[in-house]
C-alpha distance (Angstrom), angle and dihedral (degrees) to the residues before:
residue distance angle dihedral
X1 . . .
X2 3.78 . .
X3 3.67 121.0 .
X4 3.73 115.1 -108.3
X5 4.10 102.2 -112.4
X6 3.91 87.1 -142.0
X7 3.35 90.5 72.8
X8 3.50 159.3 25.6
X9 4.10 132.2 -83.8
X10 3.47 124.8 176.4
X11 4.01 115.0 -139.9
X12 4.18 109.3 -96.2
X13 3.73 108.7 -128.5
X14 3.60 110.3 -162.2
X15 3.39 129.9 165.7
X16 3.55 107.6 145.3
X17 3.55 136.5 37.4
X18 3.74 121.5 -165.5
X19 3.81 114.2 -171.6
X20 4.26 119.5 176.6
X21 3.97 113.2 -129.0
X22 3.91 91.4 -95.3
X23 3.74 95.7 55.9
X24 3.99 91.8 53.3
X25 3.66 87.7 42.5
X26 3.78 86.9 57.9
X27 4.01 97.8 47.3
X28 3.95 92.7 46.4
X29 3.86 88.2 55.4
X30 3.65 90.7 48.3
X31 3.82 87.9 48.3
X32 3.77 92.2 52.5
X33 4.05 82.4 53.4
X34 3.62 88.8 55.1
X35 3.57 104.7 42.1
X36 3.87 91.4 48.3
X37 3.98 94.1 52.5
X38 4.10 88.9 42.6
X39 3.91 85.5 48.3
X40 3.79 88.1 67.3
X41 3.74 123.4 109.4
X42 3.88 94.5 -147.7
X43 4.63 80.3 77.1
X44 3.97 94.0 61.2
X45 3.88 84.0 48.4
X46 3.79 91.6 41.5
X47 4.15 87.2 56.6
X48 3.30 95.7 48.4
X49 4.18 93.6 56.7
X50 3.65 84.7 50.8
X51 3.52 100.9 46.8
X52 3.86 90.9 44.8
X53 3.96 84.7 55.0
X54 3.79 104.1 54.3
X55 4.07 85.0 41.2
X56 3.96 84.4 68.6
X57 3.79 89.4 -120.7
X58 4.13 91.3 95.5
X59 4.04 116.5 168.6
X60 3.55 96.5 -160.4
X61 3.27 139.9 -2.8
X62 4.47 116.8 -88.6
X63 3.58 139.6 -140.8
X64 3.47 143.3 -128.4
X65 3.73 136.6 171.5
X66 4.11 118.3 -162.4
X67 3.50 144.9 155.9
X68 3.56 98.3 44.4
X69 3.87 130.3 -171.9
X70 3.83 88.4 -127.3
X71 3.94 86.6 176.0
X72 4.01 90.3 78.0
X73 3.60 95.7 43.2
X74 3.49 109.3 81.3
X75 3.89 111.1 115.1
X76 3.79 125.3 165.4
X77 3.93 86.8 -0.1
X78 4.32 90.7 -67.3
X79 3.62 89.4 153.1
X80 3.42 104.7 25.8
X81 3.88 111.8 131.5
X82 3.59 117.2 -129.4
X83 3.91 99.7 168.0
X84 4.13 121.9 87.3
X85 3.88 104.4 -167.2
X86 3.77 99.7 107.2
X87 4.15 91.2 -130.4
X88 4.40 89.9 45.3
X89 3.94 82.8 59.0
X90 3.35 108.9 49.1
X91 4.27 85.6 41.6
X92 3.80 86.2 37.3
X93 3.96 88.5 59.7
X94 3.97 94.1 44.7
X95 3.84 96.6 53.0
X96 4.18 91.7 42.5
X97 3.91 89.7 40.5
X98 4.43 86.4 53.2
X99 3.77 91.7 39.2
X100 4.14 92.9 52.4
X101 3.94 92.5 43.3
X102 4.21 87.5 51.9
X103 3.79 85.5 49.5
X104 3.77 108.0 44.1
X105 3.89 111.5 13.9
X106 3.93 109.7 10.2
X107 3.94 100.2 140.1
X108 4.10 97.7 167.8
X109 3.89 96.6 -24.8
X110 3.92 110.9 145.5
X111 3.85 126.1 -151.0
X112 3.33 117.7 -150.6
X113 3.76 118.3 -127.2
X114 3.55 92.9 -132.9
X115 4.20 131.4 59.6
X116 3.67 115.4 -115.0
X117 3.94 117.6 -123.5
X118 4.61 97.4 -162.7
X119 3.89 100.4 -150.3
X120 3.79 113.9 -118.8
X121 3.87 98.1 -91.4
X122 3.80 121.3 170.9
X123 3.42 128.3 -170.9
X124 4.40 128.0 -160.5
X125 3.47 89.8 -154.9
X126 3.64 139.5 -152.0
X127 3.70 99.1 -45.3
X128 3.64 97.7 -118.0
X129 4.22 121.2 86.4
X130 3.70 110.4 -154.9
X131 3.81 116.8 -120.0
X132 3.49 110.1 -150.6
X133 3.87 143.6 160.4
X134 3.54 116.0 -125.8
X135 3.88 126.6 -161.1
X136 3.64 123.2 -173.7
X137 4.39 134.7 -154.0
X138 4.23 88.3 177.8
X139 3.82 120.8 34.0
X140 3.45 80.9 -162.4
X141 3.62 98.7 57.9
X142 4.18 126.8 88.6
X143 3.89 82.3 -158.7
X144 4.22 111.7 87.0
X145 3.82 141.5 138.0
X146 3.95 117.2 -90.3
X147 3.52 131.5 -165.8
X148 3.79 109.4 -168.2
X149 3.91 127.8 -154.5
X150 3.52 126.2 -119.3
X151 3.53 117.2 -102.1
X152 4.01 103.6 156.4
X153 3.60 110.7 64.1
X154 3.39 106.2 137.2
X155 3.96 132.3 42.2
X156 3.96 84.4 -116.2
X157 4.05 85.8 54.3
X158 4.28 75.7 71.0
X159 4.14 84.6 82.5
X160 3.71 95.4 59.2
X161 4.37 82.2 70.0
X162 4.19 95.8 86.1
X163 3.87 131.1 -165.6
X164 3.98 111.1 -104.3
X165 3.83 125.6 -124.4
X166 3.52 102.4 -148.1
X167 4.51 110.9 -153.0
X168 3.39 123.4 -167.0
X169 4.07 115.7 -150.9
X170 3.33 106.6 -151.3
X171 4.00 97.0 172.7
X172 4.15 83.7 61.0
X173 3.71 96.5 45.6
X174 3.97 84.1 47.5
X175 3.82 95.9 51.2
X176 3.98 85.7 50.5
X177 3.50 102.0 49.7
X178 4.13 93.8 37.7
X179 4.11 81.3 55.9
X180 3.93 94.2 47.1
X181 2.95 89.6 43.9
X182 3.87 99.2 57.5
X183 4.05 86.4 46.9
X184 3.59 98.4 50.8
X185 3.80 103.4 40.4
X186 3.70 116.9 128.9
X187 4.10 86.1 9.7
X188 3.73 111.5 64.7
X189 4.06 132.4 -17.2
X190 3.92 127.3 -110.8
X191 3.33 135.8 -129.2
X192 3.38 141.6 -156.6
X193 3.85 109.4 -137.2
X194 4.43 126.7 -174.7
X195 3.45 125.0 -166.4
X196 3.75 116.1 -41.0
X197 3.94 127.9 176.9
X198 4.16 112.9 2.0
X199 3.13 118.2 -149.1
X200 3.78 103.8 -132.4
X201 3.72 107.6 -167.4
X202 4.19 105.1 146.9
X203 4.34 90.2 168.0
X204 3.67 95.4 52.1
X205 4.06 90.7 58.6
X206 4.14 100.7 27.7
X207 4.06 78.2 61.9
X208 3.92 93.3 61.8
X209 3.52 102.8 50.1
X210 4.08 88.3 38.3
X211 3.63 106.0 38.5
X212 3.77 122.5 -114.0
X213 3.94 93.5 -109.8
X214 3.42 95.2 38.5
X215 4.01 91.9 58.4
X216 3.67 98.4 40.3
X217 3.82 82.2 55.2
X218 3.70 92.9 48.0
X219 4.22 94.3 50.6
X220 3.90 81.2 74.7
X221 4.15 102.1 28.5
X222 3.33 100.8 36.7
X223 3.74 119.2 14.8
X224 3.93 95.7 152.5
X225 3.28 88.1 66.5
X226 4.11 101.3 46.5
X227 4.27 86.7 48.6
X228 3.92 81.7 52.8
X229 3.79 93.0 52.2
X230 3.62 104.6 37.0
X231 4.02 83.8 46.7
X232 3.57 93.8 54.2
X233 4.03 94.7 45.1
X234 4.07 86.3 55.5
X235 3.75 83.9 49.5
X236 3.60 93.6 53.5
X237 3.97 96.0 43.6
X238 4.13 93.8 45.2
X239 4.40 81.4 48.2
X240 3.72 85.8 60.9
X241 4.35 99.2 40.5
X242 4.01 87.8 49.2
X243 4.06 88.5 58.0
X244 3.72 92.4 46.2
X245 3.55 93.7 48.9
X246 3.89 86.1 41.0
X247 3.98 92.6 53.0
X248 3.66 93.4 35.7
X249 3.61 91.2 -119.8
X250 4.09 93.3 136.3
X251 4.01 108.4 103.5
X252 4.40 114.6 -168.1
X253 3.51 122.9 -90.5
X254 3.67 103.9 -165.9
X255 4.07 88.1 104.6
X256 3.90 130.1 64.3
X257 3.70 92.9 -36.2
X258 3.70 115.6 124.8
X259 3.95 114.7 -115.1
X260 3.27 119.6 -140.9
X261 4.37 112.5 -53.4
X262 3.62 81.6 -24.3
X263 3.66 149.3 82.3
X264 4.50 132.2 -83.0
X265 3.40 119.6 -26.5
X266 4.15 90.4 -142.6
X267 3.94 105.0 153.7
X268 3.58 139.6 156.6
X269 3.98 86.0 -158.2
X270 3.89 89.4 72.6
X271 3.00 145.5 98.6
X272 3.61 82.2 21.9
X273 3.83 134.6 -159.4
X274 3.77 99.2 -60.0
X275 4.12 99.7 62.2
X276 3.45 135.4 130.1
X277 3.69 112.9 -168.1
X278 3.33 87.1 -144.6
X279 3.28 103.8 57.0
X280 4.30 117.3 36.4
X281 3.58 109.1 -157.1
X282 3.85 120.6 177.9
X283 3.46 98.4 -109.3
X284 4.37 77.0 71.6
X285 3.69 84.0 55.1
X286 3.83 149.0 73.9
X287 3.85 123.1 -116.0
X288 3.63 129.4 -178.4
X289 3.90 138.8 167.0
X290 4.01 143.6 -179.9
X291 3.64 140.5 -161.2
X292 3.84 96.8 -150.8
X293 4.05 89.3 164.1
X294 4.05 86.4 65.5
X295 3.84 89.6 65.5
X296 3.66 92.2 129.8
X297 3.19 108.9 28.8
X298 3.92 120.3 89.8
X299 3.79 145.8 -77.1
X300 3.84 76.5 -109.8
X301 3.22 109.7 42.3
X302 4.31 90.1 45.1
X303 3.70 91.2 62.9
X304 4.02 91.4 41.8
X305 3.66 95.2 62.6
X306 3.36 108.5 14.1
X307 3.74 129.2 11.8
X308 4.08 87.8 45.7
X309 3.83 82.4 64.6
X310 3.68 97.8 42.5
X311 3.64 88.1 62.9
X312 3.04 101.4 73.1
X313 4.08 88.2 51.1
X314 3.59 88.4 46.5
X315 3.85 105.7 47.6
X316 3.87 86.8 63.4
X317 3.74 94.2 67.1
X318 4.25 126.1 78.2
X319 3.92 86.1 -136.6
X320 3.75 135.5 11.5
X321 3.82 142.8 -155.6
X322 3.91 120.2 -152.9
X323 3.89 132.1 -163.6
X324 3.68 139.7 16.5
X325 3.77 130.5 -163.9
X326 4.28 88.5 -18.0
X327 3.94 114.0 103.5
X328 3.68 103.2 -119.6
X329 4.30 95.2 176.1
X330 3.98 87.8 105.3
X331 4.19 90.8 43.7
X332 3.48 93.1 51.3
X333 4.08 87.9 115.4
X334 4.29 94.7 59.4
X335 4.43 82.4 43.4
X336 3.35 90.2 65.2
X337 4.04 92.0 51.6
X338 3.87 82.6 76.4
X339 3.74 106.0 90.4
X340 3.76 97.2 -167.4
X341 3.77 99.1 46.5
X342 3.19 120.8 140.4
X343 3.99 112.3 161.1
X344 3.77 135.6 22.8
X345 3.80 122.8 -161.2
X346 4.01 109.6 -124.5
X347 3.81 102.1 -149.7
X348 4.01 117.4 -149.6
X349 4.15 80.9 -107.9
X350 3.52 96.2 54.0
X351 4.22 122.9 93.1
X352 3.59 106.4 -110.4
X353 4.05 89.5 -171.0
X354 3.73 85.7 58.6
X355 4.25 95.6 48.7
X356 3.80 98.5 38.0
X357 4.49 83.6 43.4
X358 4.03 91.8 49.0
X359 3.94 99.6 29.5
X360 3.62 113.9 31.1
X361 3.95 115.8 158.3
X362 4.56 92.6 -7.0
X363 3.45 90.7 92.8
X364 3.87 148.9 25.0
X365 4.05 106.8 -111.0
X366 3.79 110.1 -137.6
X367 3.67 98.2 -154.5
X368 4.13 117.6 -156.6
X369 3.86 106.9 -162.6
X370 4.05 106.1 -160.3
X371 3.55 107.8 -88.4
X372 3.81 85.0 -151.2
X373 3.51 93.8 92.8
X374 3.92 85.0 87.3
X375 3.66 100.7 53.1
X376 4.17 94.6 61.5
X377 3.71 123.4 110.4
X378 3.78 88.3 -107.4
X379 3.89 137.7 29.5
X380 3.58 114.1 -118.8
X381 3.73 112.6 -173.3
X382 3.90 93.5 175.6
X383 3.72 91.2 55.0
X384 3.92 87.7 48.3
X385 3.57 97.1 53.8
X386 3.97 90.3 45.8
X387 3.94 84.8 65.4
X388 3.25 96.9 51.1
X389 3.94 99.9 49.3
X390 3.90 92.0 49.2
X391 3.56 82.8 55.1
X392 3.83 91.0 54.1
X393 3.69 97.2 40.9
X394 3.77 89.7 53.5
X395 3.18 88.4 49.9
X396 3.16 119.0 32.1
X397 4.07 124.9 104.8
X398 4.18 86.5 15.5
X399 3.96 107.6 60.2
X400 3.54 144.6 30.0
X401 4.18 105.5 -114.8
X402 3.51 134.6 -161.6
X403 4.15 115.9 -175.9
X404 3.76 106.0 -143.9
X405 3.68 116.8 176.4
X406 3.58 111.1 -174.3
X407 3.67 141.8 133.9
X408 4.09 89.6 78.4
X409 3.76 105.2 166.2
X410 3.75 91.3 162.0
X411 3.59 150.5 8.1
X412 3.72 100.8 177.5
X413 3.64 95.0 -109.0
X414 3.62 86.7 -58.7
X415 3.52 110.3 124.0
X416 3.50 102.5 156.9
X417 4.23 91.1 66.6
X418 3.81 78.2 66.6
X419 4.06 95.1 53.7
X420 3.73 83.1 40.3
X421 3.92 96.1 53.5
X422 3.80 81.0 47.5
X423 3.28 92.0 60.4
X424 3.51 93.0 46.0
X425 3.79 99.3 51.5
X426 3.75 91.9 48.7
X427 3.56 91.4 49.8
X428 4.34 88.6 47.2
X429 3.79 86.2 56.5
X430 3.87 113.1 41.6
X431 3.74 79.8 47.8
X432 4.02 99.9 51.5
X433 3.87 90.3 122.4
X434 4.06 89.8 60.0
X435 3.78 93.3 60.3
């Protein structure tokens, strides 16, 4: 739901939607998909894994697939749109996209037995609009190589990064949920839903406006001048949290909401003792962040100009996730600086001896098998599943693990070695006390 600060959204005035006979005939049958999966007992067991997981007292390790590329996925027509009202498609695609992950890859996914209603939210953004070069090896693909411009230069160039103003259209979010509403009756409930887990990532955008060279250059020649920036990019991110929480426009995330690069945020730690259920405040929430652009830099140098900002991001939260693709086994001494952590992302790059040795039980491991398995010449299940279980048996009786494999940009229009290596993983971790 929240803008991306990179670039630019314009505000979504809605107030009516008109949808021919066909099109609502189309959503309702989707519904009925949804409603029967959600109806299943297997979800309430599902949640309880999870939960039992991010409590630290995990009975086996879960899975989660993410970040698929949904453009070689289609089989049999699954996700083939068949709506034309601009707000049926995009809604159209979201239900099909759930109902085809339940059916052919689901590992520990959980579907809500309710439909969720986003409220209207609109962001002005960070002031600057990235200007980038794009270059494409699948038209069909969201996945391609940028090269961005740069746009901060000089330490004055720091200005051009602007406080939001954060507007919530309530007239929009009406229309929507009066229309859902209408479609779902008698089949599944609606819900209106705010802002739930940010992604707070200040690195991976400072890089796009600066330059990734340029930056890295700047850590040693200029590093005034990075504090400054990183500083003001927490300032701008903490402007927009304290008018959600001031709106009430923050919804919890301690439910099938992805956390951070990771998996559910299902936790009896949170909300915590000091909710209102009116009123979601982040304190009732997880938060996370990651500098994955400081991958080679040191323990030192990551809490200098980054993870000494974070903090003050982080400290508003009741739990926090930290990483993403950046090995973090030899920065395991600034993680613990965190006093809310709860989960760090294990990247395929980092040394899983190393975490599991120095970590053991503290936190939930949010393990990243290489989704590069997919891209070789030839499939190789076997080889697949060998990864896995030397995951497990490093693993296994020492940490709490969570098997996240995301970052899929292709398959080769192959998407049953996905469903397979679904199969696989499931099979890896009912089957823990086999290995």
């Amino acid at each position: 739901m929240l803008h991306d600060p990179g670039s630019y959204s314009p505000p979504v005035i809605l107030e009516e939607i008109n949808l021919t006979e066909s099109e609502k005939t189309i959503l309702r049958r989707l519904g009925q998909e949804i409603a029967g999966i959600a109806a299943l007992p297997v979800h309430k067991e599902k949640a309880r894994l999870w939960t039992r997981l991010n409590d630290l007292k995990s009975e086996r390790p879960m899975v989660w697939i993410n970040e698929i590329p949904w453009h070689e996925m289609n089989v049999n027509d699954e996700l083939t749109i068949q709506t034309t009202n601009t707000w049926a498609r995009e809604f159209e695609q979201k239900l099909r996209r759930e109902i085809y992950q339940w059916k052919h890859m689901p590992g520990d996914m959980i579907v809500n037995n309710y439909i969720e209603c986003p409220l209207a939210i609109h962001s002005t953004d960070f002031g600057i609009v990235e200007d980038v070069d794009i270059v494409r090896t699948d038209d069909k693909s969201d996945i391609y190589s940028r090269h961005f411009n740069v746009q901060i230069k000089e330490p004055e160039d720091i200005e051009k990064i602007k406080m939001p103003r954060i507007t919530h259209y309530e007239k929009t979010t009406n229309a929507v949920f009066e229309t859902m509403n209408d479609l779902f009756k008698d089949i599944i409930p609606v819900r209106k839903v705010g802002q739930t887990h940010i992604w707070f990532t200040p690195w991976d955008y400072l890089i796009r406006w600066w330059g990734v060279e340029e930056a890295m250059i700047d850590l040693v020649m200029r590093p005034d001048m990075v504090n400054a920036a990183v500083e003001r990019m927490t300032d701008a991110w903490i402007c927009e949290l304290d008018q959600f929480a001031e709106q009430n426009l923050l919804s919890l995330d301690n439910n099938n909401t992805r956390i951070g690069s990771g998996g559910y945020g299902y936790t009896s730690d949170l909300p915590g003792n000091e909710f209102d259920p009116t009123w979601i405040k982040p304190q009732n929430m997880w938060g996370c962040s990651n500098a994955q652009i400081l991958v080679q830099v040191s323990s030192e140098m990551h809490w200098e100009f980054a993870l000494k900002h974070e903090m003050r991001w982080l400290e508003k939260w009741g739990l926090t996730y930290y990483g993403c693709c950046e090995p973090l086994d030899t920065k395991l001494d600034i993680m613990r600086r965190i006093p809310n952590l709860r989960k760090i992302s294990v990247s395929p790059w980092a040394d899983l001896d190393t975490i599991v040795r120095e970590v053991g039980d503290q936190y939930v491991l949010s393990v990243k098998p290489s989704p590069a398995i997919f891209a070789a010449d030839n499939w190789d299940p076997h080889y697949a599943g060998t990864i896995l279980e030397n995951i497990i048996r490093k693993t296994q009786g020492v940490s709490h693990v969570e098997l996240i494999l995301k970052d899929i940009s292709t398959v080769g229009y192959h998407p049953e070695n996905l469903w397979e290596w679904e199969k696989i993983a499931m099979d890896v971790v009912e089957n823990t006390r086999h290995i």
